[in-house]
C-alpha positions in Angstrom: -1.5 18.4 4.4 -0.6 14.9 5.4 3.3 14.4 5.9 3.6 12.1 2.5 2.7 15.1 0.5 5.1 17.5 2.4 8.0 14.7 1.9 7.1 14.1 -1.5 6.9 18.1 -2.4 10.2 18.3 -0.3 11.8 15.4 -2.4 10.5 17.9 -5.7 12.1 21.0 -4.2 15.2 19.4 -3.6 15.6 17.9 -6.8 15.2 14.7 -5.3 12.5 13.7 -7.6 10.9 15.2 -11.3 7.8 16.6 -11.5 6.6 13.4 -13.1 7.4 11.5 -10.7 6.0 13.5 -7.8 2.8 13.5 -9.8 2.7 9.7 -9.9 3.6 9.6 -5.8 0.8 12.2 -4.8 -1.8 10.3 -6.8 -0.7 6.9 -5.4 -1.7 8.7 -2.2 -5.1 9.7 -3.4 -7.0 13.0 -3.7 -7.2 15.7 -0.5 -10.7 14.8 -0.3 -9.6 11.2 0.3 -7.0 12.3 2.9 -9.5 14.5 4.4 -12.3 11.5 4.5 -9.6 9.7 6.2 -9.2 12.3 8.5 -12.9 12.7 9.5 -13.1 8.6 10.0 -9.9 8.9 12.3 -12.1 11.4 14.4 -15.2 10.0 13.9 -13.9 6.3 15.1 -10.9 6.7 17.6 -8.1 3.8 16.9 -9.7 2.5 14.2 -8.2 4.5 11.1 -5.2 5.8 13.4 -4.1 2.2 14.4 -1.9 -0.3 12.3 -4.8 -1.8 9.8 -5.7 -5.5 10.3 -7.0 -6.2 7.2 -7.1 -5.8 3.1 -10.0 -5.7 1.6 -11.6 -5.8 -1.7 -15.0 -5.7 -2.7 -16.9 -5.7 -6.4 -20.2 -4.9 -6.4 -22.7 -4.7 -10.0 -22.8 -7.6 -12.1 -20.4 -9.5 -10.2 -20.3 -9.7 -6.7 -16.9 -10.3 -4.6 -15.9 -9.6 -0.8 -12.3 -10.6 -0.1 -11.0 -10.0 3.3 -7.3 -10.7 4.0 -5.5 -10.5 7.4 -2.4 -8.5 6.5 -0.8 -10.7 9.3 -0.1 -12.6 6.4 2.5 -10.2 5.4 4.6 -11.1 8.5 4.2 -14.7 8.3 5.7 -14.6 5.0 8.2 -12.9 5.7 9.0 -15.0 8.3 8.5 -18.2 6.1 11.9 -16.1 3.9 14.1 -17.2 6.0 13.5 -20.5 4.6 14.3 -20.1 1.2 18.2 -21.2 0.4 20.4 -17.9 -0.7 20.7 -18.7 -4.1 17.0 -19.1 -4.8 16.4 -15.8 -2.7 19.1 -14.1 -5.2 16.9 -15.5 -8.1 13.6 -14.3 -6.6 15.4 -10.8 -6.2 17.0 -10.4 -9.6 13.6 -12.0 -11.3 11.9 -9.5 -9.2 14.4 -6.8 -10.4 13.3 -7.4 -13.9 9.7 -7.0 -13.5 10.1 -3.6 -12.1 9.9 -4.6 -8.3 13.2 -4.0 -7.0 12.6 -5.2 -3.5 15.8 -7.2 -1.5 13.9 -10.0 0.4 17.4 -10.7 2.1 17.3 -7.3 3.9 13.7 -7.2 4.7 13.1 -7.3 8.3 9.9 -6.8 10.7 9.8 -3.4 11.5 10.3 -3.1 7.5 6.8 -5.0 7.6 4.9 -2.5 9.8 5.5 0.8 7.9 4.3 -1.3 4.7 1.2 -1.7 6.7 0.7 1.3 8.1 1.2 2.6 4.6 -1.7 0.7 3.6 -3.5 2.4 6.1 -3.7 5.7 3.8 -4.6 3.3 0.3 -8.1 3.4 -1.7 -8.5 2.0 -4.5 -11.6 2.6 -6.8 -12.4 1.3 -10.3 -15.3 1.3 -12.4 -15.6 -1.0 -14.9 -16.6 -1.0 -18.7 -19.3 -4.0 -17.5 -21.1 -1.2 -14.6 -19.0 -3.1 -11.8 -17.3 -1.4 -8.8 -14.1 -2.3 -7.6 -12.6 -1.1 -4.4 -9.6 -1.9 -2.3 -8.6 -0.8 0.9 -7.3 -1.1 4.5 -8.4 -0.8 7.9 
């Protein structure tokens, strides 16, 4: 059991969290069979799924064809670009963002704040099939 489920399952035992909720968390993190592929490509290709993921990508394939590849180093530059926006517009952004359901505080975001979001990519698949036969996936490595 990966350490997400245990702290999510931990959160639910304490009364941290509802059962909902904890639902909602566990599928964000993707079936056992998708923590256990993970696992297997870890061993199977040493650094490459254990490291801190380089880049996003996304890929449609049937009717439509799309490959998207985005260095996530992009995440840090625009963080870094932040600390160019004047406070009051960063207040905006925050209480805009607030009301959109995204209750992230751009003023206290730092770095090291940066790298767990990535490495928390690291463990995020995304599949879709659509009505039209195409295949959607996102992921990280």
């Amino acid at each position: 059991m990966s350490e997400d489920r245990k702290r999510i399952l931990g959160m639910l035992a304490e009364g941290k969290i509802t059962a909902a909720e904890a639902d909602t968390l566990l599928d964000a993190l993707g079936t056992p069979a998708q923590s256990e592929r993970a696992t297997s490509t870890a061993a199977a290709e040493p650094g490459q799924a254990l490291g801190m993921p380089k880049f996003l990508y996304v890929k449609v394939t049937g009717k439509d064809t799309v490959d998207v590849k985005v260095p996530l180093g992009l995440l840090r530059a625009g963080l870094k670009l932040t600390s160019l926006i004047p406070p009051q517009a960063m207040d905006q952004i925050n209480d805009s963002m607030g009301e959109h359901g995204m209750s992230i505080d751009f003023n206290n975001l730092k770095p090291e704040d940066i790298d767990e979001i990535v490495m928390s990519l690291r463990e995020m698949e995304v599949n879709v099939d659509t009505a039209d036969g195409d295949h959607v996936r996102v992921w990280c490595e």
